[in-house]
N, CA, C and O of each residue as an XYZ file, in Angstrom:
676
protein
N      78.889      9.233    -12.241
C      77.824      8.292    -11.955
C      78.259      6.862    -12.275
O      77.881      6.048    -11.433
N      78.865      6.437    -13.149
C      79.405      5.073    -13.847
C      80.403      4.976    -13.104
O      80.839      3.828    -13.195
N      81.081      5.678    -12.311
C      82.082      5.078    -11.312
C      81.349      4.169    -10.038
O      81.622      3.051     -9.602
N      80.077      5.376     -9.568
C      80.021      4.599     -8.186
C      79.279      3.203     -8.564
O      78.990      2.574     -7.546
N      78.884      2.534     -9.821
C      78.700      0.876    -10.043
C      79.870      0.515     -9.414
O      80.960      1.088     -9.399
N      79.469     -0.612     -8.844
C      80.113     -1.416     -8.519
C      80.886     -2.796     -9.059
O      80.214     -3.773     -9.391
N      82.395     -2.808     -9.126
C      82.392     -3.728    -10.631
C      81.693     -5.123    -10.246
O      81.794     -5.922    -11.177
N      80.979     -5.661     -9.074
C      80.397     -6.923     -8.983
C      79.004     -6.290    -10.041
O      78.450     -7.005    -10.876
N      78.797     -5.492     -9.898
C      76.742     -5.202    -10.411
C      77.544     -4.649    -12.145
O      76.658     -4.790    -12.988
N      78.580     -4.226    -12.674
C      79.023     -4.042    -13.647
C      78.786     -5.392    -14.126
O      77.709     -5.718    -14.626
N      79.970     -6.346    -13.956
C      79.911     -7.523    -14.722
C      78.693     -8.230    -14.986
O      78.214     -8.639    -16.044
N      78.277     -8.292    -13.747
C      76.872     -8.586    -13.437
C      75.634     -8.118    -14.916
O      74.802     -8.846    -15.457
N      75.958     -6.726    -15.186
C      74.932     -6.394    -16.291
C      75.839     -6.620    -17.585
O      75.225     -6.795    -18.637
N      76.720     -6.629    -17.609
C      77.234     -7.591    -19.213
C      76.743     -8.888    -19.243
O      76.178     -9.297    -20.257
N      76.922     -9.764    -18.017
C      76.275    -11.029    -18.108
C      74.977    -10.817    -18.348
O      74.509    -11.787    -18.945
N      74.360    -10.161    -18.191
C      72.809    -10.158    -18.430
C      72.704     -9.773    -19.746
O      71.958    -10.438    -20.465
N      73.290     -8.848    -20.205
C      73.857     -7.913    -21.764
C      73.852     -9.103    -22.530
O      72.930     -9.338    -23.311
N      74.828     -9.890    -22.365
C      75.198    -11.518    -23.721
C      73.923    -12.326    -22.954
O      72.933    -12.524    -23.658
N      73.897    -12.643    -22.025
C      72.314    -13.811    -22.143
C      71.697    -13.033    -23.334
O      71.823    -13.304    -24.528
N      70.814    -11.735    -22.620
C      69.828    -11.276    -23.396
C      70.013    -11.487    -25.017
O      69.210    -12.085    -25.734
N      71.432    -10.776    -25.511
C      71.684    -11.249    -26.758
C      71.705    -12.786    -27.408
O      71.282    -12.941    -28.553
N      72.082    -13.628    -26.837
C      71.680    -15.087    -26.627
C      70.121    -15.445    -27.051
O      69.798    -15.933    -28.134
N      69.283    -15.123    -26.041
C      68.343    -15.033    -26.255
C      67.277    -14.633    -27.375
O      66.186    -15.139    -27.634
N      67.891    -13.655    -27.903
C      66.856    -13.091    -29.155
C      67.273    -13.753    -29.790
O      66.354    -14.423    -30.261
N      68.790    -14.254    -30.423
C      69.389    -15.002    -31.635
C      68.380    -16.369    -31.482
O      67.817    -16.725    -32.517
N      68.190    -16.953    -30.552
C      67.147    -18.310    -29.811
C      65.971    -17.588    -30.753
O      65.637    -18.129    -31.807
N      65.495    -16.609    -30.410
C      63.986    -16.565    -30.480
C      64.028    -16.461    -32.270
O      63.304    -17.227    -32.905
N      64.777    -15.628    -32.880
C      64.851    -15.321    -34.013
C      64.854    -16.741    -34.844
O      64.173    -17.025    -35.831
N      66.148    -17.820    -33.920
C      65.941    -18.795    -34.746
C      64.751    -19.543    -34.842
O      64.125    -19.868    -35.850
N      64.478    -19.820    -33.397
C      63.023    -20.777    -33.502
C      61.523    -20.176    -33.390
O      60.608    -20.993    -33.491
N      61.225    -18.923    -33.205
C      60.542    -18.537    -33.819
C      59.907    -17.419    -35.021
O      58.767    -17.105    -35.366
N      61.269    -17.022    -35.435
C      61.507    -15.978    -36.757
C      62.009    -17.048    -38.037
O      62.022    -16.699    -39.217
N      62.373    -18.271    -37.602
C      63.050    -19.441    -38.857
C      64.292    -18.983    -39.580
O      64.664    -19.447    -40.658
N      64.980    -17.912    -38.813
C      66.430    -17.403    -39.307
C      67.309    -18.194    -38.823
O      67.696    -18.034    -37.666
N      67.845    -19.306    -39.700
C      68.811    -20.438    -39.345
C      70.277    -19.498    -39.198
O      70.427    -18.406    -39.745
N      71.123    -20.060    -38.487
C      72.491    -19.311    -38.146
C      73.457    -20.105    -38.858
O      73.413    -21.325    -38.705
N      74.173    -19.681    -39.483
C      75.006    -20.183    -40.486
C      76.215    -20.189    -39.278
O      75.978    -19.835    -38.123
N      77.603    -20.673    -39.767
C      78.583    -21.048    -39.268
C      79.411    -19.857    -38.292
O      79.888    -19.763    -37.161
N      79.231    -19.010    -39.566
C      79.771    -17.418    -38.691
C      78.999    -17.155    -37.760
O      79.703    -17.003    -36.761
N      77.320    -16.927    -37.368
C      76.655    -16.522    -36.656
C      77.081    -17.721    -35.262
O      77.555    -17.306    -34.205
N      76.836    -19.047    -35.495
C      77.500    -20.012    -34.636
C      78.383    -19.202    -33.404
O      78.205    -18.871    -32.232
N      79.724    -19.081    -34.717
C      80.911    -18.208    -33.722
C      80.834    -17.205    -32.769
O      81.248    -17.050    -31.620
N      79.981    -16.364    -33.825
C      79.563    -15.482    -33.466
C      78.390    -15.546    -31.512
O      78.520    -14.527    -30.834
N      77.900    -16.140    -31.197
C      77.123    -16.951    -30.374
C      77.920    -17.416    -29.268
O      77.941    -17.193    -28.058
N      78.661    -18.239    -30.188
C      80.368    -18.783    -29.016
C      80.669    -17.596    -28.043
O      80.398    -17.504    -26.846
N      81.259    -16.771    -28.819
C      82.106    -15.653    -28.507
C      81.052    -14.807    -27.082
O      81.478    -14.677    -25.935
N      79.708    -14.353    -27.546
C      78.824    -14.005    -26.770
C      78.536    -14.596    -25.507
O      78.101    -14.034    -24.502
N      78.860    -15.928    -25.691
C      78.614    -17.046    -24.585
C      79.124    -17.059    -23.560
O      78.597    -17.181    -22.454
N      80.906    -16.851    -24.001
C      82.344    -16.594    -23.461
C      82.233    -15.543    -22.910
O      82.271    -15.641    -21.684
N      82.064    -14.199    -23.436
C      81.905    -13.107    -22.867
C      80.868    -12.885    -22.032
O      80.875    -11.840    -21.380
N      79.704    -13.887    -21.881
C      78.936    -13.386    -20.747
C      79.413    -14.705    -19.655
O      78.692    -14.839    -18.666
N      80.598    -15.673    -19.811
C      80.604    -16.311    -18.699
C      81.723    -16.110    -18.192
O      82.014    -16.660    -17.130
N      82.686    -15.193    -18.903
C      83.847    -14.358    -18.081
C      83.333    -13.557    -17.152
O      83.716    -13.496    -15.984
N      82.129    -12.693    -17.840
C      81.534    -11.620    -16.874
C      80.764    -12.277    -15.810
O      80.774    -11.493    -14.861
N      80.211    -13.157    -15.556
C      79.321    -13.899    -14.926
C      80.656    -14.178    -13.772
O      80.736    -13.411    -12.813
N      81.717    -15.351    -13.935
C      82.694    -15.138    -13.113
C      83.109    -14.353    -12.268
O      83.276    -14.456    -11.052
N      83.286    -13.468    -13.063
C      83.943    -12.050    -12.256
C      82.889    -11.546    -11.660
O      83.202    -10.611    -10.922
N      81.406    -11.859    -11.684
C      80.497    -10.875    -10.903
C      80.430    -12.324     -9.864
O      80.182    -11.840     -8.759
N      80.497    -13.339     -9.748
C      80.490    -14.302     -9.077
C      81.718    -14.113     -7.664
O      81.476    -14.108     -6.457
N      83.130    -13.963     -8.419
C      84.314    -13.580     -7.938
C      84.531    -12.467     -7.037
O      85.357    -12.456     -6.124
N      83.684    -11.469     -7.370
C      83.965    -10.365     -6.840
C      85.331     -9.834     -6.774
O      85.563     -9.185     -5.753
N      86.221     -9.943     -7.552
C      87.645     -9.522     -7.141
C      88.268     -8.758     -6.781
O      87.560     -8.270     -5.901
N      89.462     -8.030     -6.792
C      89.859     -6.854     -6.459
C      90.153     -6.263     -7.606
O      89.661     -6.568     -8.692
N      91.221     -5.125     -7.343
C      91.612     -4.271     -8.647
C      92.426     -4.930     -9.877
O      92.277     -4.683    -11.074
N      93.505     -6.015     -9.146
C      94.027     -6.923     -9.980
C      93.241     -8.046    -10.895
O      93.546     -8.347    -12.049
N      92.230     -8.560    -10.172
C      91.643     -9.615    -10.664
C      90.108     -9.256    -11.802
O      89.634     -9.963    -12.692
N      89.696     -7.977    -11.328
C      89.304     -6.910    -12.433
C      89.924     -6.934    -13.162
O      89.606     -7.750    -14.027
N      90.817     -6.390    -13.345
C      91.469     -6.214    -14.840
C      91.874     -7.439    -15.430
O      92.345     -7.251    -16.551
N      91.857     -8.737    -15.041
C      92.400     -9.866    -15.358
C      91.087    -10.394    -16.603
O      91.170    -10.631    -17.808
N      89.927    -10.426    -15.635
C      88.948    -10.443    -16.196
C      88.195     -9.579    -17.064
O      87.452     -9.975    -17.963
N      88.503     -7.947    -16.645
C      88.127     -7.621    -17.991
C      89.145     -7.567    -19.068
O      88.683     -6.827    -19.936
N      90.396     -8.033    -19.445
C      90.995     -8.794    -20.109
C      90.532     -9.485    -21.112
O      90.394     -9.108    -22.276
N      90.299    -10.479    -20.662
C      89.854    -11.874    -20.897
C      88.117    -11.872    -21.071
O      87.427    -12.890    -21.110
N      87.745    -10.823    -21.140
C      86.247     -9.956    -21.627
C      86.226     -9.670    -22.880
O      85.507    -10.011    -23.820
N      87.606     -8.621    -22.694
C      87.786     -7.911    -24.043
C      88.491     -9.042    -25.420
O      88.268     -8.951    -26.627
N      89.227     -9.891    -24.811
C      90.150    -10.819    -25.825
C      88.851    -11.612    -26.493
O      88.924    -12.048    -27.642
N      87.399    -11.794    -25.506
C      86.657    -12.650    -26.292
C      85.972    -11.946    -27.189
O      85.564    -12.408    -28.255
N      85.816    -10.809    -26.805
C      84.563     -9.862    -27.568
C      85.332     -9.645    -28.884
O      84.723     -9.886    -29.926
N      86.663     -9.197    -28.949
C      87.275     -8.941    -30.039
C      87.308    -10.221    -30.797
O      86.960    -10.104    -31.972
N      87.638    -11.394    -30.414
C      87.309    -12.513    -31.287
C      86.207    -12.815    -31.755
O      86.127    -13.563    -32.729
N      85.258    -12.353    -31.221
C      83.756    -12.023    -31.544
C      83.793    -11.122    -32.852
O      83.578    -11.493    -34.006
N      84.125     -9.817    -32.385
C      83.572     -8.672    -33.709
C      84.807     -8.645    -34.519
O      85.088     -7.585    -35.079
N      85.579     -9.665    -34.655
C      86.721    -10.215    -35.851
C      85.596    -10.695    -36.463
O      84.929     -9.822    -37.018
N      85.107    -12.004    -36.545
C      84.252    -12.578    -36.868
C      82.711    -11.784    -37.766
O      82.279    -12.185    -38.847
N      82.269    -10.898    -37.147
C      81.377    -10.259    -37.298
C      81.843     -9.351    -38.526
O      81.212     -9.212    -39.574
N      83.094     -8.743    -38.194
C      83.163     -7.705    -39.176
C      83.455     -8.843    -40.551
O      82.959     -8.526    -41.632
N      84.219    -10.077    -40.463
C      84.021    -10.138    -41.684
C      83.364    -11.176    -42.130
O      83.904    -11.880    -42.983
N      81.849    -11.541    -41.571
C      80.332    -12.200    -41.767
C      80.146    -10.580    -42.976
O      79.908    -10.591    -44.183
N      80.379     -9.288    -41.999
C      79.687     -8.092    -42.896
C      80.255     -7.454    -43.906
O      79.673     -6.602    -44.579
N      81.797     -7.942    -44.130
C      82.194     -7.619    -45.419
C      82.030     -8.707    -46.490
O      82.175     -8.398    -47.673
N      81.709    -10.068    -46.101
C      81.034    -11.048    -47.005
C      79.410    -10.331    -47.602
O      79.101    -10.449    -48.788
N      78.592     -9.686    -46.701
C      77.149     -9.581    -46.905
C      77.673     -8.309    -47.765
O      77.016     -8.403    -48.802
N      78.516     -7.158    -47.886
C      78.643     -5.986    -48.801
C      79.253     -7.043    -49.594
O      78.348     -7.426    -50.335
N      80.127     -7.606    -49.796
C      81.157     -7.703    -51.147
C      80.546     -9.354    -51.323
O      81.356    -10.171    -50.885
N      79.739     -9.746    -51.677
C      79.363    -11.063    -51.358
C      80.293    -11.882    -53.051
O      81.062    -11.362    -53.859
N      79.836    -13.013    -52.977
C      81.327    -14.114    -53.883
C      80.508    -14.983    -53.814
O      79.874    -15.280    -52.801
N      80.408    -15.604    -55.121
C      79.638    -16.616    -55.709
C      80.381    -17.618    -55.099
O      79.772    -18.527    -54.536
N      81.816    -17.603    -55.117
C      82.413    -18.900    -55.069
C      82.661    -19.132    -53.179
O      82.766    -20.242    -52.657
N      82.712    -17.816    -52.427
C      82.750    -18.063    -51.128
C      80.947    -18.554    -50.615
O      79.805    -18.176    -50.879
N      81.552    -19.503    -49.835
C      80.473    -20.071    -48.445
C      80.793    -20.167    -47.498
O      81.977    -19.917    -47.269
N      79.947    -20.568    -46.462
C      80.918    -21.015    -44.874
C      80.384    -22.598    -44.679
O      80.717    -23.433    -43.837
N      79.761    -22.652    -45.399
C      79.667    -24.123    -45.199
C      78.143    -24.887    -45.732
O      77.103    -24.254    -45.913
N      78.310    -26.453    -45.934
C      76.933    -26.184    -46.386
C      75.586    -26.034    -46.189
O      75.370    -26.462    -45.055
N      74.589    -25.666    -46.673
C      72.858    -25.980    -46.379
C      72.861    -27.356    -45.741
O      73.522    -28.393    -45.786
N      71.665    -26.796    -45.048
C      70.852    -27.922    -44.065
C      70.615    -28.900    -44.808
O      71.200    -29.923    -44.451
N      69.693    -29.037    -46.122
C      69.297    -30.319    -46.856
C      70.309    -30.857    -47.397
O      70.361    -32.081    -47.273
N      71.556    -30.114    -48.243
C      72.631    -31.214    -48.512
C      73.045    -31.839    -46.979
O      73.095    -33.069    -47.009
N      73.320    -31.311    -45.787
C      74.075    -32.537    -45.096
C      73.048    -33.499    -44.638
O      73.418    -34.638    -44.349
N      71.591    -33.116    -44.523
C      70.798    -33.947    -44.450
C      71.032    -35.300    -45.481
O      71.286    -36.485    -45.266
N      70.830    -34.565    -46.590
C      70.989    -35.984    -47.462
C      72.433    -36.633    -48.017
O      72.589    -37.756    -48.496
N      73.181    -35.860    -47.863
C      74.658    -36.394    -48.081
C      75.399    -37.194    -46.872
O      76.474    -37.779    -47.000
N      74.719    -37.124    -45.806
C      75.421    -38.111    -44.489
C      74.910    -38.338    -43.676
O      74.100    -37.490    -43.300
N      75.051    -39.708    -42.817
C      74.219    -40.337    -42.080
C      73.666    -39.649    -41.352
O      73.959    -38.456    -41.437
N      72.599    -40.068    -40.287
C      72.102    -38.993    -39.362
C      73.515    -38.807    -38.764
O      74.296    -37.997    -39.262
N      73.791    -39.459    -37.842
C      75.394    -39.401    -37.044
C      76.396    -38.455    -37.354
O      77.090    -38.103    -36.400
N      76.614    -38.013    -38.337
C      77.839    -37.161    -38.778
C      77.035    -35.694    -39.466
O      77.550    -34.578    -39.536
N      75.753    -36.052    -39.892
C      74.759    -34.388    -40.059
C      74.407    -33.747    -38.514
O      74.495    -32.552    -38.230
N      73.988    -34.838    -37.587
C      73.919    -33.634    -36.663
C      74.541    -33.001    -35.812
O      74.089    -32.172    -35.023
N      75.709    -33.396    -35.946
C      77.103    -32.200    -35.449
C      76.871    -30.848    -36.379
O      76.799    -29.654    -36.089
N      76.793    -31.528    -37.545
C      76.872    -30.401    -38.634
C      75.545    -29.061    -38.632
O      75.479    -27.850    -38.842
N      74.666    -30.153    -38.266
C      73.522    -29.007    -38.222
C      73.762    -27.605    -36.910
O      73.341    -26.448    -36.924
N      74.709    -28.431    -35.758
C      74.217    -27.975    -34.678
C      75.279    -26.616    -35.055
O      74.886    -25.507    -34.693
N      76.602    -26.721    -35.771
C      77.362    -25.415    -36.416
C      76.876    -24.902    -37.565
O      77.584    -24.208    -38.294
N      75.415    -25.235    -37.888
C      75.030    -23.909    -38.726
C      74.778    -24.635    -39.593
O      75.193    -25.769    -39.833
N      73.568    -23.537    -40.478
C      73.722    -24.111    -42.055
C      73.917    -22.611    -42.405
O      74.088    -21.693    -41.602
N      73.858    -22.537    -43.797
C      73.536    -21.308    -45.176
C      74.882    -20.607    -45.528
O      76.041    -20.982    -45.354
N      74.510    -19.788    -45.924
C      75.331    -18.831    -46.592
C      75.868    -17.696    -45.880
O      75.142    -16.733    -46.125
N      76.576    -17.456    -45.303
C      76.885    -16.543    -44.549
C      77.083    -14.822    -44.959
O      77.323    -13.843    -44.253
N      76.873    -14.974    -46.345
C      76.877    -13.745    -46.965
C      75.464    -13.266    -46.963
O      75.210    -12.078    -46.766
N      74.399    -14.292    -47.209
C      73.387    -13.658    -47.348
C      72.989    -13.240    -46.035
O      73.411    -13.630    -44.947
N      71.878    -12.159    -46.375
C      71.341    -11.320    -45.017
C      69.529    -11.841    -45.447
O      68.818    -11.800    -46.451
N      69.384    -12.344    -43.913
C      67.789    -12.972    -44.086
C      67.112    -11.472    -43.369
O      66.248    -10.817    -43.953
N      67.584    -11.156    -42.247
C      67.160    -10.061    -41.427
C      67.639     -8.745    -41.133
O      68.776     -8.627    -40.676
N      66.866     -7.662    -41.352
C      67.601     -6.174    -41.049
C      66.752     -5.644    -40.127
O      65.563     -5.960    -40.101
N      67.459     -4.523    -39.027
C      66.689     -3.835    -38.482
C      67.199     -2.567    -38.249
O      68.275     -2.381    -37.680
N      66.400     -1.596    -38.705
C      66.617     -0.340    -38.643
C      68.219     -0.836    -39.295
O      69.258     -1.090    -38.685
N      67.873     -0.850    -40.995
C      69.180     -1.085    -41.758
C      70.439     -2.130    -41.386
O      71.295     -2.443    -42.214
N      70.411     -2.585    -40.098
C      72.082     -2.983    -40.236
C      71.320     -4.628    -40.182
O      70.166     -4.790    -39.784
N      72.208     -5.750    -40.658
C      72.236     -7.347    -40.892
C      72.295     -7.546    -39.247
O      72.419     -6.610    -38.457
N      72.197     -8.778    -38.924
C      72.356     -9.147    -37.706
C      73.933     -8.838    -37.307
O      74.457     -8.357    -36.302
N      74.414     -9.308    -38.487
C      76.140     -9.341    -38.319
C      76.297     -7.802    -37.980
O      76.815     -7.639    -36.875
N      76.068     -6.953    -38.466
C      76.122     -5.438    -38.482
C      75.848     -4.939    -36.730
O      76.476     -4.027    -36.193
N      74.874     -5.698    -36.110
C      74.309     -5.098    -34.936
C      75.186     -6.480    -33.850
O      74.941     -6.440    -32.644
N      76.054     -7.495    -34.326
C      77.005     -8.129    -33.519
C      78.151     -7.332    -33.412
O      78.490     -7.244    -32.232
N      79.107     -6.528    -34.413
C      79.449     -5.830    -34.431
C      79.424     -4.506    -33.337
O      80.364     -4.187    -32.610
N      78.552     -4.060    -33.391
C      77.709     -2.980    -32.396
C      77.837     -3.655    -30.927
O      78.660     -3.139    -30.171
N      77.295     -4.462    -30.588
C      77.247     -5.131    -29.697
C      78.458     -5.758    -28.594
O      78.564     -5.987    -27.390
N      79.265     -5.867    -29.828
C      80.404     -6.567    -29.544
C      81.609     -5.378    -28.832
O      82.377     -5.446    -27.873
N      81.290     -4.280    -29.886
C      82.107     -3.042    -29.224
C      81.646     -2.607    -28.263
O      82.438     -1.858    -27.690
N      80.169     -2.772    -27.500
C      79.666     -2.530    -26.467
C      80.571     -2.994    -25.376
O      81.251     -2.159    -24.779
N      80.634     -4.284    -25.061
C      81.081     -5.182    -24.669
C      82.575     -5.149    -24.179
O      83.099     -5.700    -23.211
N      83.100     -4.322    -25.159
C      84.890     -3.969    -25.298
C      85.051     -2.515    -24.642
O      86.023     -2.109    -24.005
N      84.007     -1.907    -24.911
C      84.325     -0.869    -24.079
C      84.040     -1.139    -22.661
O      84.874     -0.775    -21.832
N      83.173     -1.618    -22.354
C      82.617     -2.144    -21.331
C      83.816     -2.773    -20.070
O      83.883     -2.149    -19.011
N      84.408     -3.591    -20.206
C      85.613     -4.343    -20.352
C      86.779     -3.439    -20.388
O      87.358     -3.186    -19.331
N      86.931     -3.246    -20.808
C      88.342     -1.793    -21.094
C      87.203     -0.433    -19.879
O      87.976      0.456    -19.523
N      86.414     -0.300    -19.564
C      85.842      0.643    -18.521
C      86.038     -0.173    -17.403
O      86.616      0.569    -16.609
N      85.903     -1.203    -16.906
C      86.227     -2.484    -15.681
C      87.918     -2.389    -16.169
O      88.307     -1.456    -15.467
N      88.783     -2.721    -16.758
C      90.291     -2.456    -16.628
C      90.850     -1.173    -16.193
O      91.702     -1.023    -15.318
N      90.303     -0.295    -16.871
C      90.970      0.783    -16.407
C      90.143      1.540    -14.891
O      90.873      2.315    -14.272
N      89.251      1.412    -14.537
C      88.858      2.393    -13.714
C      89.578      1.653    -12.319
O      90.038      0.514    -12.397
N      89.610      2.339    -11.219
C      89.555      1.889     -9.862
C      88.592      2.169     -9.130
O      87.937      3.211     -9.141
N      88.457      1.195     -8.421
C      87.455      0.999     -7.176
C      87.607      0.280     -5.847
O      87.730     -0.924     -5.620
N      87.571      1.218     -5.109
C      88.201      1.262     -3.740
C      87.204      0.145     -3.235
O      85.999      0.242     -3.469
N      87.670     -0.779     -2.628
C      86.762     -2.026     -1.905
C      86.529     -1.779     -0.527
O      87.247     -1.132      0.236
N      85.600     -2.279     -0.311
C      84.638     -2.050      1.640
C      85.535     -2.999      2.056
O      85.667     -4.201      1.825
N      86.255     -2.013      2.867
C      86.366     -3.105      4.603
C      85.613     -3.105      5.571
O      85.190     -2.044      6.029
N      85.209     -4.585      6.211
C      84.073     -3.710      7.077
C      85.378     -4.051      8.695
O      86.299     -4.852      8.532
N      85.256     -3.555      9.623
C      86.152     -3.759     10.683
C      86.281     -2.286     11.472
O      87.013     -2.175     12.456
């Protein structure tokens, strides 16, 4: 059954896969007040990347070569993604007084002009160890993780499979 997708409507639903994820991190922040610290940032990046490789390639329509190019370059982001993730979640188990990722919102507020805080705000504030949100047990970082391997398999299923393309004539 997962063969006869088509890899245009494949990529197609990863791009929809990272918006959607996009999206809740949005809603969580501005209307749950769960600020994204520096890792989550990356974390976001990476999601971004991976749904505008896939977006491409469902744009592209390519062949068997240019499939695998792209899910490539799917998988290289997602893994830079759940690098990231996995160790946001070995900070939240093994957490360190002396580790941060960078600082709180009110110190750069008050430690630097507006001009040079709101770059800073826009990569995050807090603690990246702490966990504000769980669901059904795992941290956000825990379910980027999850997500992220979605994504890789996903990607590695578009590399390896073949799919014979319509001629029409």
């Amino acid at each position: 059954m997962l063969t006869r997708i088509p890899p245009r409507l494949a990529f197609f639903l990863i791009f929809l896969f990272c918006t959607g994820l996009i999206t809740a991190g949005l809603i969580l922040q501005h209307f749950k007040g769960l600020h994204p610290c520096p890792m989550c940032i990356m974390q976001r990046y990476a999601f971004m990347t991976c749904g505008l490789v896939a977006l491409l390639a469902a744009l592209h329509n390519p062949g068997n070569t240019g499939r695998r190019v792209y899910g490539a370059l799917l998988a290289i982001s997602a893994v830079a993604g759940i690098g990231v993730a996995i160790r946001q979640s070995w900070l939240q188990i093994f957490p360190s007084p002396e580790v941060m990722c960078g600082p709180d919102l009110s110190y750069m507020v008050n430690a630097f002009p507006l001009g040079q805080a709101l770059p800073m705000i826009f990569n995050g504030d807090g603690d990246c160890s702490k966990i504000d949100w769980t669901f059904l047990g795992l941290s956000l970082a825990n379910w980027a993780i999850v997500f992220f391997a979605l994504v890789i398999v996903a990607s590695i299923w578009q590399t390896l499979r073949s799919y014979p393309r319509r001629t029409f004539g």
